[in-house]
C-alpha positions as CSV (number, residue, x, y, z in Angstrom):
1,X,-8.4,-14.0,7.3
2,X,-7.8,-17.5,7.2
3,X,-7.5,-17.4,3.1
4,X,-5.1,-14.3,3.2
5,X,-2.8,-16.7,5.9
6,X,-2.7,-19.1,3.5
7,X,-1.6,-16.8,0.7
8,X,1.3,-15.3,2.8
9,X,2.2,-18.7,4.1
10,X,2.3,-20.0,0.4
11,X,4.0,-16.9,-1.0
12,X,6.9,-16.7,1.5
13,X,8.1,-20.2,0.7
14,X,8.3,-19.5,-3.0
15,X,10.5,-16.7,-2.2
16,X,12.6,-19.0,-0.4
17,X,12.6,-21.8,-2.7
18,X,13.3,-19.0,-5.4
19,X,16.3,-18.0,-3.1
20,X,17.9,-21.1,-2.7
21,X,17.0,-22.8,-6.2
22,X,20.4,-24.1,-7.9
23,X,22.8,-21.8,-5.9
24,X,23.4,-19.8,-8.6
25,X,25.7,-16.6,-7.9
26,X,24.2,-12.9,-6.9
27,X,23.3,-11.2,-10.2
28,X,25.7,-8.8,-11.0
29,X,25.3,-4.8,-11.2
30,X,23.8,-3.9,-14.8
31,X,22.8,-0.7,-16.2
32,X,19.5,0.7,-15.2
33,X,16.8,-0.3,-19.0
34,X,14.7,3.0,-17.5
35,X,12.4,4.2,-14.7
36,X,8.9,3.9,-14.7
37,X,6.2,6.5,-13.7
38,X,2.9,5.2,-12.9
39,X,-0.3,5.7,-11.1
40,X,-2.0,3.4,-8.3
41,X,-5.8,3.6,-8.7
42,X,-6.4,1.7,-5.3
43,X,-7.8,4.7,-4.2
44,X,-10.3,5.8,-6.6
45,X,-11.6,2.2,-6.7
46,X,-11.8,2.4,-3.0
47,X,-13.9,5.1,-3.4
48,X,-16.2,2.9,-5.4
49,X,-17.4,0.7,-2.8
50,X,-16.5,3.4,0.3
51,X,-18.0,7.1,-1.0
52,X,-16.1,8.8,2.6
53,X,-13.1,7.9,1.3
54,X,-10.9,9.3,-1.1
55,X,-7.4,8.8,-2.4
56,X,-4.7,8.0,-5.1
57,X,-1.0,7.4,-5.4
58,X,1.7,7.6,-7.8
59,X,4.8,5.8,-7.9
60,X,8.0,4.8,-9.8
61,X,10.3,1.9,-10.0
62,X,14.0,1.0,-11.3
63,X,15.9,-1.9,-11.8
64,X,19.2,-2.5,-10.5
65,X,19.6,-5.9,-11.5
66,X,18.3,-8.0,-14.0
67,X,15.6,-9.2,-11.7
68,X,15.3,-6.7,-8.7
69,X,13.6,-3.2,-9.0
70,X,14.0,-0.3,-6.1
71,X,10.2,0.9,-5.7
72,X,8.7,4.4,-4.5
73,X,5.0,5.3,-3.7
74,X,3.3,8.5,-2.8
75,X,-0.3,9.2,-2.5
76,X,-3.2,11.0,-0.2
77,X,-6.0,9.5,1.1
78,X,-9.1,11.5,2.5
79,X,-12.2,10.4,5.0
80,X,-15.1,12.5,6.0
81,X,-18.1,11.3,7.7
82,X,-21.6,13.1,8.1
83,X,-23.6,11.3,10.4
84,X,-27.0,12.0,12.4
85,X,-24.8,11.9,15.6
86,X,-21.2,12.4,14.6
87,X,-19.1,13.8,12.1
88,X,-15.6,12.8,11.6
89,X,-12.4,14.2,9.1
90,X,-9.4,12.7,8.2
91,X,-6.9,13.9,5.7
92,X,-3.5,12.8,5.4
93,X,0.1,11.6,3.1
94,X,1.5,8.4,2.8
95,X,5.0,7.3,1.1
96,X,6.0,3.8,0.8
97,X,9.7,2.7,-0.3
98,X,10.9,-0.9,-1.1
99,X,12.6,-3.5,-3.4
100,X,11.1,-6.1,-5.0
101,X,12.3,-9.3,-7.2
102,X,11.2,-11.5,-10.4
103,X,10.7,-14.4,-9.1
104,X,9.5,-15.7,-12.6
105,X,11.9,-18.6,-14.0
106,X,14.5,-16.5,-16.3
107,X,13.8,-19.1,-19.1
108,X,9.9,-18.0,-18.7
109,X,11.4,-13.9,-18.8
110,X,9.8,-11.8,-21.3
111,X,8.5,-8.2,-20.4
112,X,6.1,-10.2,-18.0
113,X,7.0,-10.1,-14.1
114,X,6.1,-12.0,-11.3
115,X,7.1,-9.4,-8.1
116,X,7.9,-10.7,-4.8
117,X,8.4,-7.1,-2.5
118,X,8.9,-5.6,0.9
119,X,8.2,-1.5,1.2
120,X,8.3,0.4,4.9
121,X,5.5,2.6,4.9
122,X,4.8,5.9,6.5
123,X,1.7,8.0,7.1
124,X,1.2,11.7,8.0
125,X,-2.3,12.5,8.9
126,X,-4.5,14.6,11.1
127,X,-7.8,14.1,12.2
128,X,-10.6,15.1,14.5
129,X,-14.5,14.6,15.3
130,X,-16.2,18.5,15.2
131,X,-19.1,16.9,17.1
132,X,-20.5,13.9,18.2
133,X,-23.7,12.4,20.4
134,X,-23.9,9.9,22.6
135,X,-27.5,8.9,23.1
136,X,-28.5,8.0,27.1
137,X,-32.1,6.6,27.7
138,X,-32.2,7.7,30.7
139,X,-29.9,10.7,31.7
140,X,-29.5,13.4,29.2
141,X,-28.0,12.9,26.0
142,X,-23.7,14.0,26.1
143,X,-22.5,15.8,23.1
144,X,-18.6,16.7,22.8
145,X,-15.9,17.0,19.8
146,X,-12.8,15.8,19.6
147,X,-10.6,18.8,18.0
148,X,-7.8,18.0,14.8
149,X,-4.7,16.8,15.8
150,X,-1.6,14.8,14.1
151,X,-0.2,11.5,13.9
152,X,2.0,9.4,12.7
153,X,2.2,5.8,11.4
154,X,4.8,3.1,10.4
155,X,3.9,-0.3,9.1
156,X,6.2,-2.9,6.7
157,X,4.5,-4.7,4.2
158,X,4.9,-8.2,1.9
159,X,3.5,-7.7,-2.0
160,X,3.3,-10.2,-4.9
161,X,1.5,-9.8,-8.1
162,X,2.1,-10.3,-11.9
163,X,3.1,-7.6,-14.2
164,X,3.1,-7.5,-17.9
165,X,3.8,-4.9,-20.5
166,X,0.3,-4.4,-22.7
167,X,1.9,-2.3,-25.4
168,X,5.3,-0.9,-26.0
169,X,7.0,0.8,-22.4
170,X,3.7,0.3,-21.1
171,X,2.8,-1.7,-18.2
172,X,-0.5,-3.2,-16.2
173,X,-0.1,-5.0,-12.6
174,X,-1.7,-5.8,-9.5
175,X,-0.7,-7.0,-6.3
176,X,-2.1,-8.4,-2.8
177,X,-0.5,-6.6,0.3
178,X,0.0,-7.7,3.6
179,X,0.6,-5.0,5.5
180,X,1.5,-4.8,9.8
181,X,1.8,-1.9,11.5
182,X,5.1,-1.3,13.6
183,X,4.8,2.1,15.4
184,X,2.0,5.0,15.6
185,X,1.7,7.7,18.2
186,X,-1.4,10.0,19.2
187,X,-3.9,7.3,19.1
188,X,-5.4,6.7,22.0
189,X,-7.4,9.6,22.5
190,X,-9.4,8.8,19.1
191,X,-8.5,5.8,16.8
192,X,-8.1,6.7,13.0
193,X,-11.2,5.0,10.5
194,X,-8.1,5.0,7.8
195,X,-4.5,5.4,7.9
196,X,-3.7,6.5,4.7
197,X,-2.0,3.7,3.0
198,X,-2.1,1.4,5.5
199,X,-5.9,0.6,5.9
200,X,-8.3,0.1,8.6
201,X,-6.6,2.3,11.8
202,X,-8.1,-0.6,14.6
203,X,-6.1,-3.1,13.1
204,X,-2.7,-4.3,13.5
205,X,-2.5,-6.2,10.5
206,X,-4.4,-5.6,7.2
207,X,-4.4,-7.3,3.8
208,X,-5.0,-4.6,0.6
209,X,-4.9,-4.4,-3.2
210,X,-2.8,-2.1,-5.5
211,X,-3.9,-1.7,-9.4
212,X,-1.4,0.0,-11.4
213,X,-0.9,1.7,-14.8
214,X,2.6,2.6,-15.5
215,X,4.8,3.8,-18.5
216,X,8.7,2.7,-18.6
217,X,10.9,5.8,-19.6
218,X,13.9,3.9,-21.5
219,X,17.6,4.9,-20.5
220,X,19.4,2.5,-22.9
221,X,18.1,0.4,-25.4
């Protein structure tokens, strides 16, 4: 935690700096170069290291400006648990909207990017324990369930990672995320494991990586 404060703390003054470098004027309206469509594998490498979980996201992403991009993410993510003395499920949609700028010197601009972002994100999920155990060494054991019901969660979230174009229209990034929830609702009668998108449901604030593959479809030349 103390290396992912630092990160934040480091990465919000270069987006000032970058802000106030020079006073240069606001970039003017140009035409949109194209809109990308691109996939998150997050999820799937999630899965890797956690086999309850499962999940992936797609997104796209536009410029309106010669250094700032509108972004849009949706995805699923998917827990289920099978334990000696409790099951649990969890199965929900997440969409996550945002701009983000190049904070890469423009003299240093190629196809390469250096993105500085903030998305609101939002999460539709249910969930539910069919049973569970709870072991008493000296009454009798007390075994209950905890039926499927929905919720809802809304964090805001600080990204920054490079991005660069491997081949022609198509592009590789990855970014750290800083992510703090704002509002849920439903949760007190069982936490989630996962909100989809967001991360671990006991925590306020989580940190999280995206991985993305993404092809640019041109508009103009």
């Amino acid at each position: 935690m103390l290396k992912t404060s630092r990160y934040f703390f480091i990465s919000f003054w270069l987006l000032m700096s970058a802000a106030v470098q020079g006073q240069e004027p606001l970039p003017q309206w140009v035409p949109a170069r194209g809109i990308t469509v691109g996939v998150n594998l997050a999820g799937p490498i999630n899965r890797l290291m956690d086999d309850n979980r499962t999940g992936i996201s797609f997104l796209t992403r536009v410029n309106f400006g010669e250094d700032m991009y509108l972004l849009g993410e949706a995805g699923f993510e998917n827990v289920n648990f099978r334990k000696e003395r409790y099951t649990y499920d969890s199965n929900g949609t997440f969409l996550r909207i945002g701009i983000e700028k190049d904070i890469l010197p423009r003299k240093h601009q190629t196809n390469d990017n250096l993105l500085m972002g903030l998305q609101y994100g939002f999460a539709l999920h249910e969930h539910g324990a069919s049973g569970y155990t709870i072991r008493n060494g000296y009454w009798q054991d007390y075994s209950g369930n905890v039926s499927s019901y929905t919720l809802n969660s809304h964090w805001v979230e600080f990204s920054m990672g490079p991005r660069t174009e491997v081949f022609k229209n198509f592009y590789m990034s990855w970014k750290l995320h800083i992510r703090t929830l704002i509002a849920t609702n439903n949760s007190e009668l069982l936490k989630p494991y996962i909100v989809p998108g967001f991360g671990n449901g006991d925590r306020r604030l989580n940190a999280g990586f995206s991985y993305t593959l993404e092809y640019l479809l041109p508009l103009r030349k």
